[in-house]
Structure formats: C-alpha cells, structure tokens
Phi, psi and omega in degrees: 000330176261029166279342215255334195256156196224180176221170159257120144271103182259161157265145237279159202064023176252152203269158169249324163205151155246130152356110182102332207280162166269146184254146179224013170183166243211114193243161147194151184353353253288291211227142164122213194206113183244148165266124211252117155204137200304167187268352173280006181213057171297299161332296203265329185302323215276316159347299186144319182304153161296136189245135165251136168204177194289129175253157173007292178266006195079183189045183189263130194311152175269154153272286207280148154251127157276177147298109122142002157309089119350145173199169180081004198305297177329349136308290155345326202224352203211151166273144180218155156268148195264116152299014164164171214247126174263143184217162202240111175279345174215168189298104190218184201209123181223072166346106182236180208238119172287128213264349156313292203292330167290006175261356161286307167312317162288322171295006157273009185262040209316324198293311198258354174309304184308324152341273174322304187311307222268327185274328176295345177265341176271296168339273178331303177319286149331301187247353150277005141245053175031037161325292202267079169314141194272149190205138159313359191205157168234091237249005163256078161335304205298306178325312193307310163296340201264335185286279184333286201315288185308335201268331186268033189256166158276117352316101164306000000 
C-alpha cells in the first residue's frame, strides 16, 4: 500500500491540479487550506470572491478544503480530468493516493475486489448520469456512505 500513497508539502499559491489536467490521483487533506474553483467560476475565483457551483454529488461547492477532506476521489473508479483548479491557500501537508497503483494492489485482494468493483459501478453511475455536474470535490457524505454501505453488503 505505500507504493500507491504519497505525500505534498505545499505553499500558499501552489497550484495542485488545473482545471483540464488529466488526473492521476485522489488527495486528502492533512494540514492547511486549500482553495478550490470550479472552471465554470474561474472568472470569480480570479476576482477574489467566493465562488460556489454544484458538486458532484449536488448542492452547493465550498471554495476552501479543510483538514481530514478528500478531492479527486472520481479517478479511482472513472477516468477523469479535473474540472477546476487547486491551490494551496496556506502552508499545508497532502496525502495522495495514486489510482494505478491501487488498483494494482486491489487485484491482490480477490475477497475485497469484487467490493471495489460494485462501488466503482455505483461511483460511475453518479457521475454519468448527470443528476450532477462533475467536480473535483464532494461535499455529500452522506450519498458518498450510502454508496460504500451498498457496495460493501454481502453478496457483491
């Protein structure tokens, strides 16, 4: 497993992905404030303001990631490009997670793949069928658990 995680340390203005990049890996939060805007409020981002749009999952995107936050999940399970630009608003620490190599790794899990398989096809779902504009980030836990709780009952 610690061939797949990584870690960043960034500084405040560094970009983390842009908007268009192809993604190749799935972060999450430890320590600082990273800022997020989506590419349809680029425009507002650059301005100053806070910018909100529809995540993923619905409702409306925060601009700041907090500590203990996830963004980038949708690569794990879809190919994906990044829809809008991370930037490091303070001095932070960011665990990533590489969506190869973990997917190397789970086919050494044959008991939990079949798991995995059934939440990337629930995951996928979310976001081709366009309930949902796609986003780098996912601000409904609960949908995100409610996914996990199915993909993890017995029978997969």
């Amino acid at each position: 497993c610690h061939k797949a995680a990584g870690e960043l340390s960034l500084v405040p203005g560094q970009a983390i992905f842009n908007s268009g990049q192809a993604a190749d890996r799935m972060y999450f939060l430890i320590d600082g404030t990273q800022q997020y805007a989506p590419i349809e409020n680029m425009e507002e981002h650059d301005r100053g303001s806070q910018a909100h749009a529809m995540g993923l999952f619905g409702g409306p995107l925060a601009s700041y990631v907090e500590p203990g936050e996830w963004f980038s999940e949708a690569v794990l399970w879809v190919q994906w490009f990044h829809v809008g630009t991370m930037s490091s608003k303070t001095v932070s620490m960011v665990i990533t997670l590489d969506a190869q190599e973990m997917h190397k790794i789970m086919q050494q899990y044959m008991d939990t793949l079949a798991h995995g398989h059934k939440y990337a096809c629930l995951f996928s779902q979310q976001v081709l069928n366009g309930a949902c504009p796609p986003s780098d980030l996912c601000i409904n836990f609960d949908l995100v658990q409610s996914i996990a709780v199915q993909a993890f009952e017995d029978p997969p």
